[in-house]
C-alpha positions in Angstrom: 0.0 0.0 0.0 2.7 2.4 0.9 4.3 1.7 -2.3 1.1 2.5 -4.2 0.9 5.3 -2.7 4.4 6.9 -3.4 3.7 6.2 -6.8 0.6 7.7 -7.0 2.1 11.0 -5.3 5.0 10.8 -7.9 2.2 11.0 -10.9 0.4 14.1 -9.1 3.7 16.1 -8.7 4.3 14.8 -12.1 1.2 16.2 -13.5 1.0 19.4 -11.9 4.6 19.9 -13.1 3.3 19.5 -17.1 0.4 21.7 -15.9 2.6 24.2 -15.1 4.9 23.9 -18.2 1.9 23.6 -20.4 0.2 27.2 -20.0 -3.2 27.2 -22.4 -6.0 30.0 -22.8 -9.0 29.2 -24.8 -11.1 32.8 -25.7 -14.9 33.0 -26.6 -15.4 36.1 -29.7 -17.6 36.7 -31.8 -19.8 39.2 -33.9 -23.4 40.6 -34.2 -23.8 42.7 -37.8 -27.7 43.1 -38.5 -29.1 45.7 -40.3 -32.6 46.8 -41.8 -32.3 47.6 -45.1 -34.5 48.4 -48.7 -32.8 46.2 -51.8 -33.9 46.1 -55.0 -33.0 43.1 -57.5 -34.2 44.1 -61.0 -37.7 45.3 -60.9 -38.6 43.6 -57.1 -37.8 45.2 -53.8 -37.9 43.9 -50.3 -37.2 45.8 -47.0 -36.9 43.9 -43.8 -33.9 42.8 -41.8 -30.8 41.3 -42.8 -27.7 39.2 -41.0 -23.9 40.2 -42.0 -22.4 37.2 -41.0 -22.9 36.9 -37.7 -20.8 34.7 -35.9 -19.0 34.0 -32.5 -15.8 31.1 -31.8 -13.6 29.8 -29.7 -9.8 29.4 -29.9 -6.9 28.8 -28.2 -3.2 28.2 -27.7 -0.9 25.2 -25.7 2.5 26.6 -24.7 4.3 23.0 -25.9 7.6 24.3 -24.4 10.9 24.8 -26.5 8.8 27.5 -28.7 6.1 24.9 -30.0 2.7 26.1 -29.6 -0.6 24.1 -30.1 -3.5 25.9 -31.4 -7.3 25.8 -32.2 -10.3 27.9 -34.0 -13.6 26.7 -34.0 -16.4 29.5 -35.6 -20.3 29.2 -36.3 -21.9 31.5 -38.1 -25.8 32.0 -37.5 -28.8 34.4 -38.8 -28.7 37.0 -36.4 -32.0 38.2 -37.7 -33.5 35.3 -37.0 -31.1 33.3 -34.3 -31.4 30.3 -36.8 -27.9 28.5 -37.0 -25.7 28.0 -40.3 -27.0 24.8 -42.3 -24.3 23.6 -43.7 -22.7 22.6 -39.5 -22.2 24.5 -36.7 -18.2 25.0 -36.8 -18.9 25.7 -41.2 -17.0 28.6 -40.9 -13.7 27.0 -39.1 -12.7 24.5 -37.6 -8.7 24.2 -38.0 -5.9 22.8 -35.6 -2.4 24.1 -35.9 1.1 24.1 -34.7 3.7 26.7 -34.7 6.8 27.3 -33.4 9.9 29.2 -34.7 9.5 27.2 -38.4 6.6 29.2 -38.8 3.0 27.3 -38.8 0.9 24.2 -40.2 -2.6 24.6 -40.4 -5.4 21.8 -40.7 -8.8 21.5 -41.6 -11.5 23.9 -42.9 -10.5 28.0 -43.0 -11.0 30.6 -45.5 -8.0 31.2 -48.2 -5.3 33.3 -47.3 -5.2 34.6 -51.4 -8.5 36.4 -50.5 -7.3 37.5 -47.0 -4.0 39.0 -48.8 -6.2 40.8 -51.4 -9.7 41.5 -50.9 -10.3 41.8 -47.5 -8.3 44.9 -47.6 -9.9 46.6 -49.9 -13.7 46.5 -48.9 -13.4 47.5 -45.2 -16.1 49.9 -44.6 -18.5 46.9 -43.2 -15.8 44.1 -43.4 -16.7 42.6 -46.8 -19.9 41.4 -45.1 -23.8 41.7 -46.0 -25.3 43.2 -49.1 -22.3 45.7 -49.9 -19.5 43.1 -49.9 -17.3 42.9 -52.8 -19.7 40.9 -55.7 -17.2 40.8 -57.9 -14.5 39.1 -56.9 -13.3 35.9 -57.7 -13.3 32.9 -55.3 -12.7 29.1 -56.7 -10.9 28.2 -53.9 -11.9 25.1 -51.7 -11.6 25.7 -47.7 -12.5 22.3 -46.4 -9.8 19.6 -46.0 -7.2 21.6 -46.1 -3.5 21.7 -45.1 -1.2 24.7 -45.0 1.8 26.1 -44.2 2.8 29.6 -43.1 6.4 30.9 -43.0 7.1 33.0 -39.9 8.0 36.7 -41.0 10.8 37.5 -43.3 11.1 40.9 -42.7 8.1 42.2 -42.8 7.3 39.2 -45.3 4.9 36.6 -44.8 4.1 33.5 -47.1 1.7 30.5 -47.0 0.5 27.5 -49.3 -2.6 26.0 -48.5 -3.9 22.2 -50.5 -7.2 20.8 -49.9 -8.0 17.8 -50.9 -11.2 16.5 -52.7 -11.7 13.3 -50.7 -13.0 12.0 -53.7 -13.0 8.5 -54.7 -10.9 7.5 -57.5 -12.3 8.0 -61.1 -15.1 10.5 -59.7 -13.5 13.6 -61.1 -12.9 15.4 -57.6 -10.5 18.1 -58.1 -7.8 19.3 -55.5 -7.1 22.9 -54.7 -4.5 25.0 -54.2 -4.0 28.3 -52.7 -0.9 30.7 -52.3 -0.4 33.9 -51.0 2.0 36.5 -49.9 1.8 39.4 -47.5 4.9 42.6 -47.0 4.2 45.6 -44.3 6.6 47.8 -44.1 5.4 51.1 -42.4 2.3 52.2 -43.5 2.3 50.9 -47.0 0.9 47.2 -47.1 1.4 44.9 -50.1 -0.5 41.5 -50.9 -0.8 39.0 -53.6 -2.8 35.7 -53.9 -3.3 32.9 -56.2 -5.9 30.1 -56.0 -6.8 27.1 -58.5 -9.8 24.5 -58.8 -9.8 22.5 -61.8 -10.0 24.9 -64.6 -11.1 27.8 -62.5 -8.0 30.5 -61.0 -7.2 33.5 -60.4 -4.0 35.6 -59.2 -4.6 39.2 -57.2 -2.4 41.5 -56.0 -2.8 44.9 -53.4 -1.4 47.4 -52.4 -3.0 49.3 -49.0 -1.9 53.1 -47.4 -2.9 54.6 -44.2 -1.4 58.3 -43.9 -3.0 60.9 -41.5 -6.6 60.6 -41.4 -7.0 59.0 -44.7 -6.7 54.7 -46.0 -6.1 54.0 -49.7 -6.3 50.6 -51.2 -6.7 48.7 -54.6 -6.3 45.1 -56.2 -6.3 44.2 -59.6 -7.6 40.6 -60.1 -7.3 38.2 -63.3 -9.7 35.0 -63.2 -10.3 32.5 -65.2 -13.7 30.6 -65.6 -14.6 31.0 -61.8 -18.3 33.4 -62.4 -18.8 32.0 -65.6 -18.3 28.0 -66.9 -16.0 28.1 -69.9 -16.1 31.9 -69.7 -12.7 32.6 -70.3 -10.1 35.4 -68.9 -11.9 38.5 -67.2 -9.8 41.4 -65.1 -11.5 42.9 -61.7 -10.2 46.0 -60.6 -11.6 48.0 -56.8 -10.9 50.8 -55.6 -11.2 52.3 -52.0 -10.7 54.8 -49.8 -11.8 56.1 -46.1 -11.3 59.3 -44.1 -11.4 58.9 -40.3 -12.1 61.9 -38.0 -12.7 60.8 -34.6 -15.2 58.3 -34.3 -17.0 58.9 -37.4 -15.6 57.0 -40.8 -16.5 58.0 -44.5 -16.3 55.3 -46.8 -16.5 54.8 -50.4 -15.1 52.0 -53.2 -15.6 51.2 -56.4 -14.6 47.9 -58.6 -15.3 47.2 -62.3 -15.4 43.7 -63.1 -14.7 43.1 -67.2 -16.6 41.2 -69.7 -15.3 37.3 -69.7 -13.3 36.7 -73.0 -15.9 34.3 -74.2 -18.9 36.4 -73.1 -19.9 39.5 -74.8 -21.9 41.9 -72.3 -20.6 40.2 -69.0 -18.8 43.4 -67.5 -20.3 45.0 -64.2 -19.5 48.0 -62.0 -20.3 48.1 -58.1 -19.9 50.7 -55.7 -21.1 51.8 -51.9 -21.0 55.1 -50.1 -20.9 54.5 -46.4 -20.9 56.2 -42.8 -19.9 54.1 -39.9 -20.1 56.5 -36.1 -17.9 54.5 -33.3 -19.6 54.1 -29.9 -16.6 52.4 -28.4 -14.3 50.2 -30.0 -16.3 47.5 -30.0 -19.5 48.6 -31.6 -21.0 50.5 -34.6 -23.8 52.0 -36.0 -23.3 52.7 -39.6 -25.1 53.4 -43.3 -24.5 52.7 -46.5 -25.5 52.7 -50.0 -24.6 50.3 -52.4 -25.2 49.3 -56.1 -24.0 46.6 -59.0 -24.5 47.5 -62.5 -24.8 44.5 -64.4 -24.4 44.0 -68.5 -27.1 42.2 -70.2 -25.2 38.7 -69.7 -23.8 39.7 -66.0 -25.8 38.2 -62.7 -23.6 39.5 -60.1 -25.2 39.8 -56.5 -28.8 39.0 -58.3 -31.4 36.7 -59.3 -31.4 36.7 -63.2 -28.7 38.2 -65.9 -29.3 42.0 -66.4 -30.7 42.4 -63.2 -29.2 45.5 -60.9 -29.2 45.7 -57.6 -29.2 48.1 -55.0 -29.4 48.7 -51.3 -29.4 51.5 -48.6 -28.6 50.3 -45.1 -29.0 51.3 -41.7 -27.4 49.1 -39.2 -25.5 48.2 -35.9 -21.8 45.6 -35.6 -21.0 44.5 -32.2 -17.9 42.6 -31.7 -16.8 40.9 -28.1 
């Protein structure tokens, strides 16, 4: 018994040693974006509320020791108009396990491309590329599920990751793997990005270029896709532009992008832009406007029901993050 017991002593001191080498934190966040708005799609209008991608996570880190860390991020998004959850799972948006460490990072499972993150999501900031004024027309054949990736740690001021997900597929069925690259360089307060992404015969390669001086933030990409809107559509360019002017805790926002016919299409060019207001109550919550349009050619259907269609929205709403 007394030997039983000294050995059961040993494994409590030797747990609560690891406990103490092993420091973790796991954090609950999230986000609540609804707003009421008037669209119009074509010649029908509806005016009610509408959800911006709500969402809320968890995640969390595992000091490893020796400069290894284990990590996690698990999101859900949900209706926040309605409370009803996303139907395609409850952890749709991510669910990815990593490792990092002085090599940099690997990443598994299902997260959203780092080509878009290095491009896009720069550009259309105003209500975070969310809702009825996100970018329509950019290009996005990347698959997020199944995925591995790695991320280089920074190269001064340089960062770099490759991303492969796998169709999981059975043999013969025609499943294609994707790839997805993409590159990010800060130095100061000019920001530089470029991304690349393939599915089958559908790509497309972007590249940015962001500047925050004073009060104002400038920011373009120019984007050349292949096939992703359009099957067989051929080569199209994108092009946004964008541009805020922050004075205290209001924000005046405006962008524009011009999507080109594809190659093979005649009449398949589009234009979008939004005018918006965001007014910070604290750094954690909005109230904000907006107006935003696409102009679509006869054979375009960006953001709407049928080809031709336009669309248009003016927005009131409120974006609480915690």
């Amino acid at each position: 018994m007394k030997t039983l017991n000294r050995c059961a002593l040993a494994a409590l001191a030797l747990v609560g040693t690891s406990a103490a080498f092993a420091q973790s934190s796991v954090t609950l966040y999230g986000r609540v974006n609804t707003s009421f708005e008037h669209q119009k799609d074509g010649d029908v209008s509806k005016t009610g509320l509408f959800n911006n991608s709500s969402r809320f996570g968890f995640k969390g880190q595992e000091d490893l020791g020796g400069g290894l860390m284990a990590g996690f991020q698990l999101e859900s998004g949900f209706d926040s108009s309605s409370g009803a959850s996303d139907s395609r799972g409850i952890f749709a948006r991510q669910s990815e396990v990593n490792l990092s460490g002085g090599f940099g990072m690997v990443r598994l499972g299902n997260f959203t491309s780092e080509s878009y993150y290095a491009t896009a999501d720069f550009i259309s900031n105003h209500n975070h590329d969310t809702g009825s004024s996100a970018d329509a027309l950019y290009a996005y054949p990347a698959r997020d599920v199944n995925k591995i990736a790695y991320r280089t740690p920074s190269l001064g001021g340089a960062t770099f990751e490759a991303g492969w997900a796998q169709h999981e597929q059975a043999s013969g069925t025609g499943g294609k793997n994707s790839m997805d690259l993409a590159a990010n360089y800060e130095i100061g307060k000019l920001g530089l990005g470029a991304g690349y992404s393939k599915l089958g015969d559908q790509n497309q390669f972007a590249v940015r270029a962001s500047y925050s001086t004073g009060p104002f933030v400038v920011g373009a990409y120019v984007q050349r896709d292949k096939n992703v809107f359009i099957a067989n559509g051929g080569n199209r360019t994108n092009l946004r532009l964008s541009a805020a002017y922050i004075m205290g805790v209001s924000e005046f926002h405006v962008n524009v992008g011009r999507a080109g016919k594809y190659s093979n299409v005649s009449d398949s060019a589009a234009t979008q832009y939004t005018l918006g207001y965001n007014y910070n109550l604290s750094k954690r919550t909005k109230i904000y406007t907006y107006y935003t349009r696409v102009n679509n050619s006869q054979a375009a259907s960006y953001g709407v029901s049928a080809a031709g269609n336009d669309f248009s929205s003016f927005a009131v709403g409120v974006r609480h993050n915690f």
